[in-house]
N, C-alpha and C positions, 0 to 999 in steps of 0.2 A: 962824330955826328956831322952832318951835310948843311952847310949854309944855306942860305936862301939861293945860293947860283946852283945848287941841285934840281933835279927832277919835280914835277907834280908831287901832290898830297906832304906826305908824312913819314918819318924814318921810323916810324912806331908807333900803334894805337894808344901808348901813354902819351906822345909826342904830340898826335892826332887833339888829347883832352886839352892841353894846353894851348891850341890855338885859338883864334878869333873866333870871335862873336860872328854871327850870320848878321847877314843885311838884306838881303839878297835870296828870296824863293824863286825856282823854277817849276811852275806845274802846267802839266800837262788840264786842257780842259776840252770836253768835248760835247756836240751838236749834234751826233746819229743818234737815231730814236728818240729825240726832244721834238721831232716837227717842226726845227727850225732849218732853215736850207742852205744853212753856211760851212764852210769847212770847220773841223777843229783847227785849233790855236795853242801855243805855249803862252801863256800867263808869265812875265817879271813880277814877283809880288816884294813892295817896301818892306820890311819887317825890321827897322833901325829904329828902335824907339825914341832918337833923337830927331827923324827927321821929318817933315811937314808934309808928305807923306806916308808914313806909316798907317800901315792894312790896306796899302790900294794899290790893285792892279797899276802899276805905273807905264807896262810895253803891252800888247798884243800881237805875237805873231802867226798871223793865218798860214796855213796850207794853203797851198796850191788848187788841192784835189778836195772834195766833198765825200764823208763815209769812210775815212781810216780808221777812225777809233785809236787815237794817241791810249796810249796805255803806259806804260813805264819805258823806265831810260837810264843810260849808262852814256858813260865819259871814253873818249876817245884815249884817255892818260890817267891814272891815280897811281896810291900809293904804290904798285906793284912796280911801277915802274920810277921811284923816285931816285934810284941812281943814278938814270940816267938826264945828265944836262940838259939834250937838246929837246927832250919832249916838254911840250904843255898840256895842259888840260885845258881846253879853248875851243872844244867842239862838243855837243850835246849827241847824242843818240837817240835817235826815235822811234822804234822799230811802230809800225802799227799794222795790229793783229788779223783786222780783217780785208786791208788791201792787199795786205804784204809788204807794202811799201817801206822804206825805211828812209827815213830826213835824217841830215846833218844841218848840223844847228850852231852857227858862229857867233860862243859868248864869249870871246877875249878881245876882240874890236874896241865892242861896246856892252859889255854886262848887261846895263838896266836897261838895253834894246838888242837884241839879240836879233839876228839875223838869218835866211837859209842859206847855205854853204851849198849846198846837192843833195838830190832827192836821186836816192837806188831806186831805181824802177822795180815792181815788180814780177817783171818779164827777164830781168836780169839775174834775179834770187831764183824764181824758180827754174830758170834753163840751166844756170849752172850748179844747183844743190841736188833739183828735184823736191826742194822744200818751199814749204808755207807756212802761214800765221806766226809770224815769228814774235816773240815775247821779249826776253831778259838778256842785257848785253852790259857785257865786263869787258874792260880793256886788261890786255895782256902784257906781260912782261918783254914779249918780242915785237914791239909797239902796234902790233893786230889786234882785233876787237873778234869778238866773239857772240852771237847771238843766239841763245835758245829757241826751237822751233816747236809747233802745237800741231804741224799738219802736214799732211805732200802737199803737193799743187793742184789737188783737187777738194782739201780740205777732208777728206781721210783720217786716222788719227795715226801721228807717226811722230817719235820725239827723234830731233836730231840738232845740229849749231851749223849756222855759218859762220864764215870766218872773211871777215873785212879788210884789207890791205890798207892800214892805219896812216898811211903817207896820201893814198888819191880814194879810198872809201870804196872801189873798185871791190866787185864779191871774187873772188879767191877762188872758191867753192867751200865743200861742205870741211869740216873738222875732223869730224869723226872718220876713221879707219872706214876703207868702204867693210859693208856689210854688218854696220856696230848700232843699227838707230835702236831705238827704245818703243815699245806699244803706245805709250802716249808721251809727250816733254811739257815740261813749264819752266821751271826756273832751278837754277845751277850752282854752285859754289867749289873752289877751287882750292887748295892747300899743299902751295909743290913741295914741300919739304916734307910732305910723306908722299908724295907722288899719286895724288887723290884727287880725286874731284867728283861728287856724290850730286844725279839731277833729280828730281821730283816730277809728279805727274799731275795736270786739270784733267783731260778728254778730250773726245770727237770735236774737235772743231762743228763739224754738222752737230751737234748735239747742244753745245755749251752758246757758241755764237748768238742761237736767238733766242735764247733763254732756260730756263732750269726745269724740265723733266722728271718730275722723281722715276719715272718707269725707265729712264733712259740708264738710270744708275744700276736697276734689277738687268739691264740687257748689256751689260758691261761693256759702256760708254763713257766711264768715267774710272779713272786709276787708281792703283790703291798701293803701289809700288815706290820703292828707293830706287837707283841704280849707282852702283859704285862703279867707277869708273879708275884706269890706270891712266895717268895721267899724259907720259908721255910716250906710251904707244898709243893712245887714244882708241879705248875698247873698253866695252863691260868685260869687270872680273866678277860681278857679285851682284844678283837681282835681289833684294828683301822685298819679301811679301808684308806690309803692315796688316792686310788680314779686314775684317770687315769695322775692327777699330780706327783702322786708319783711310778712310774712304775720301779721296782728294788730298792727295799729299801737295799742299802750292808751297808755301815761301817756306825753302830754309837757307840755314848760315851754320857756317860753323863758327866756334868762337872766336873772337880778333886775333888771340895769340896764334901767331903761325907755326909755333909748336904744338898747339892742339891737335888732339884726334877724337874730337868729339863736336856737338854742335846741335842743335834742334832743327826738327817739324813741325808743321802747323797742320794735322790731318783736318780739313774743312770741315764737312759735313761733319764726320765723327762729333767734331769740337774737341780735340783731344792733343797734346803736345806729344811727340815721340823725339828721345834722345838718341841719338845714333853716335857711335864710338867702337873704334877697335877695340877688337879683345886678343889674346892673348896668341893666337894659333895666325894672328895678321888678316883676319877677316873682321867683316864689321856685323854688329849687331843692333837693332835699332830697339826700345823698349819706350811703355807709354807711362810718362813721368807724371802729366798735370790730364786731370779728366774733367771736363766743361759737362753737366748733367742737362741735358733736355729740359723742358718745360712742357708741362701737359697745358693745354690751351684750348680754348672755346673762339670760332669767330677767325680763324687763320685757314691755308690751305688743306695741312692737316693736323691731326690731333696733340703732335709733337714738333715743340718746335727747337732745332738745332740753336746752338750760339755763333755757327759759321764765324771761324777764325779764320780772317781772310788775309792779315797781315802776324808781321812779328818780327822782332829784333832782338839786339842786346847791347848796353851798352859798351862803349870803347875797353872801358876795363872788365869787361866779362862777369860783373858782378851783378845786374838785372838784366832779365828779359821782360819785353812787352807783348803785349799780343791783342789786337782788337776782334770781339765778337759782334758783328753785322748786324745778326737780327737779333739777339739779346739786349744789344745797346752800349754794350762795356767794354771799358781797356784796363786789363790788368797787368800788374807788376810784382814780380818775383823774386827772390833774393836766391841767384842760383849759387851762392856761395859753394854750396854741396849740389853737384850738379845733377845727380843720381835724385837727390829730392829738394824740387824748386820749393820755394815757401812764399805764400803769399803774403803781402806786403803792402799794395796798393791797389785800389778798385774805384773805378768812377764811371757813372753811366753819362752818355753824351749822342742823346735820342735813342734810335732803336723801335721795335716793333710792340713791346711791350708796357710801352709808359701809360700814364693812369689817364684818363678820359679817351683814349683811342678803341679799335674796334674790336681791340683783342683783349679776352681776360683771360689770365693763368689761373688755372683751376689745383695746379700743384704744385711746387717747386721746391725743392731739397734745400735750396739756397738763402732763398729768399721769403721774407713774410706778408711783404705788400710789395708792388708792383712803382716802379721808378716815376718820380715825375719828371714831365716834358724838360727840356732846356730850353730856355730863352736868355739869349744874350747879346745883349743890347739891342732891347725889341727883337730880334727874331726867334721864333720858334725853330730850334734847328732840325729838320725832316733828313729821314734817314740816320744812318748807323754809323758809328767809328768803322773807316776802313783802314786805308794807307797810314801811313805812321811815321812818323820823322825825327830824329832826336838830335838836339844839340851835342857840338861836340866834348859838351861841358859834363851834360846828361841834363842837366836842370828845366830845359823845355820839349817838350813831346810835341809836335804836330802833329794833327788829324784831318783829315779827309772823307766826305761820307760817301764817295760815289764807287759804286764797284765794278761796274761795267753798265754800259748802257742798256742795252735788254734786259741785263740783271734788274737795276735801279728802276726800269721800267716796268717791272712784273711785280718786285716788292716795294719798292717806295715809290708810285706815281708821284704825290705833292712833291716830292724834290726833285723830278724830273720837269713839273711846274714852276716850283719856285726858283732851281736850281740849288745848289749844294754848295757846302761850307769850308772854309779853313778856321780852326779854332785852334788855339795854345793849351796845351794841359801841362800844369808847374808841377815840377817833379820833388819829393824830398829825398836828395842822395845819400842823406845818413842814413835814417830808420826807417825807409821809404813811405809812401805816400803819394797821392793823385788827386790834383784839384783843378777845375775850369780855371783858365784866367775870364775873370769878366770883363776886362776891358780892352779881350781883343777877338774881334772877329775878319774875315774876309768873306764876303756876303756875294757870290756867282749869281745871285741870282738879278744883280742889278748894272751889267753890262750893255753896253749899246745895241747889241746884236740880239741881246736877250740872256734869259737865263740857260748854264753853261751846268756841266760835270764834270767838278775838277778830282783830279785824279792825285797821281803819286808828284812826292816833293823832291826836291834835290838842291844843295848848294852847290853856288858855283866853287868853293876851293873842295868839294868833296865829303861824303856823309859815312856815316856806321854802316849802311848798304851797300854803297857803291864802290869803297876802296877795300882793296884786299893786301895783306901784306905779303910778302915774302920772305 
């Protein structure tokens, strides 16, 4: 096993459990479509429950530019690369989706103030890809980063990665073999020791950017596809159709073990989980393991309303998956011991569209008998939905987030586009599982100098269940 004079991250997602406690959040928070006239910001949030600040924004760091829309982020180094000595993990990633732009973000200076390193233009990404909107970035084993793509350079719907030169951030060009892009891209997962790497689909940029459509999903504007990929000739071997079950395939993972050949989806809209795994002929096949039931409703858009599972994870040791529903209001947990059939285990509502004195009443629901009440903790009513999701590397703390994108946030939750949006703890039970609020912690966006903020996805700075992949 590798001493601390090793590489970033972890020699092993068991390795991974055993390390330190977080101190230390990075979120992403953002200003488009709030009416406020500032750039977004990266948030340092305290979360050391020894220190005299704990829940406060402790750094703000602004962009340059007004109207990126920060969205998620990836490390310049993790576990994939922990053999090797000379890398660190001491650069953020920031791809943002509707400049195209892409920040480098210097946290091994100074952690609790982090810094901008360099900002990719994005006249640089699209001259030498021919891509746009770019999403989801993993660092690579050849210390190059990689970032998933949502669009061309016109914002078109076209899935494809750039590829970063991990020493000066310089774009490379594109990844993929020419002639290999995908009808739509969102986010990626990688597993070289079967020589795989399986992308997912959101949609048309033109489509999804200013908001949610349902007619744009009948004029198929939005994905419903896997794409398996060979890893190191870089090309589709294998397109899965999920089929009208699986309508918005966004976050998956395969499981930590890098012997796996298997891993989950999060089909959105649907609300529905799909396991995908090789079978036996070395092709993959993907099936619908966990099914989230609509809710008939009075007083909403329309007469059925989705659970929109917009995030999902699993822990270090591949024993639960999370998953949060947006407009339901809930983050559940699974005992995927038997991975073919996950079992429920833990359920906790944390706002949502359907809590009781709000404008919506469910007139039916398979699940449930009465309708959730509000969350308030410590005084605030928390507005909007469990999104993003963050898990200790213990498993014992969940993080949550409720903002899902800003036109999103804005067309379904205005008041938390007003008040701004939340960081909350949810305490895990890792024996027989279980889901509870921490009530005495909150991080409250809504009360920033510049105004109320949409904070997004989380990240630590030594690395998360997200962000590192093993080898």
């Amino acid at each position: 096993m590798c001493s601390h004079a090793c590489g970033p991250g972890y020699a092993s997602p068991a390795e991974a459990m055993r390390g330190p406690r977080e101190t230390l959040l990075y979120v992403p928070c953002i200003y488009r479509e709030t009416g406020i006239d500032k750039p977004d910001f990266l948030a340092t949030v305290d979360v050391d429950p020894s220190s005299s600040s704990f829940c406060q924004v402790v750094h703000q760091l602004s962009m340059p530019f007004i109207g990126d829309e920060l969205h998620h982020s990836g490390w310049n180094a993790c576990s994939s690369c922990h053999g090797d000595k000379a890398r660190r993990r001491d650069r953020l990633i920031l791809p943002s989706p509707v400049s195209s732009r892409v920040y480098i973000v210097d946290t091994g200076t100074d952690p609790r103030a982090p810094s901008l390193h360099k900002v990719v233009d994005s006249k640089e990404v699209k001259d030498k890809t021919g891509l746009g909107t770019p999403h989801t970035a993993h660092c690579l084993a050849d210390g190059n980063i990689m970032i998933s793509t949502m669009g061309d350079t016109e914002e078109n719907a076209k899935g494809g990665f750039i590829l970063l030169d991990g020493s000066n951030f310089s774009v490379i060009g594109k990844w993929e073999k020419a002639g290999q892009s995908t009808p739509f891209g969102y986010d990626f997962w990688y597993q070289p020791r079967h020589n795989v790497m399986i992308s997912s689909e959101w949609g048309s940029p033109k489509a999804f950017l200013s908001g949610f459509n349902p007619q744009h999903v009948a004029d198929g504007l939005y994905g419903r596809s896997l794409h398996v990929w060979n890893w190191t000739e870089k090309k589709v071997i294998q397109d899965i159709d999920l089929g009208m079950e699986g309508l918005i395939p966004l976050e998956i993972r395969f499981l930590h073990d890098p012997n796996a050949t298997e891993g989950y989806v999060g089909a959105t809209l649907s609300t529905n989980i799909f396991r995908f795994h090789k079978i036996e002929d070395g092709s993959w096949k993907a099936d619908k393991v966990i099914d989230v039931p609509s809710k008939k409703v009075d007083g909403w858009a329309l007469p059925d309303m989705p659970g929109l599972i917009t995030d999902l994870l699993m822990s270090l040791d591949d024993k639960y998956l999370y998953f949060s529903n947006w407009l339901h209001g809930d983050i559940r947990q699974y005992d995927i011991t038997d991975t073919s059939n996950p079992k429920l285990v833990g359920q906790v509502f944390v706002g949502g569209s359907i809590v009781k004195g709000g404008p919506v009443k469910v007139t039916e629901d398979s699940e449930m008998t009465e309708q959730p009440e509000p969350v308030v903790v410590k005084g605030k009513t928390i507005q909007g939905g469990p999104q993003m999701i963050q898990l200790s590397l213990d498993g014992k703390r969940l993080f949550v987030t409720t903002s899902l994108f800003s036109s999103w946030d804005k067309q379904f939750y205005p008041e938390m586009v007003k008040e701004g949006s939340a960081l909350l703890q949810i305490d895990v039970d890792t024996e027989k599982g279980g889901l509870s609020i921490n009530r005495d912690f909150l991080v409250d966006f809504g009360k920033l100098p510049d105004g109320p903020a949409l904070a997004h996805e989380v990240r630590y700075p030594g690395g998360d269940c997200t962000s590192d992949i093993w080898i």
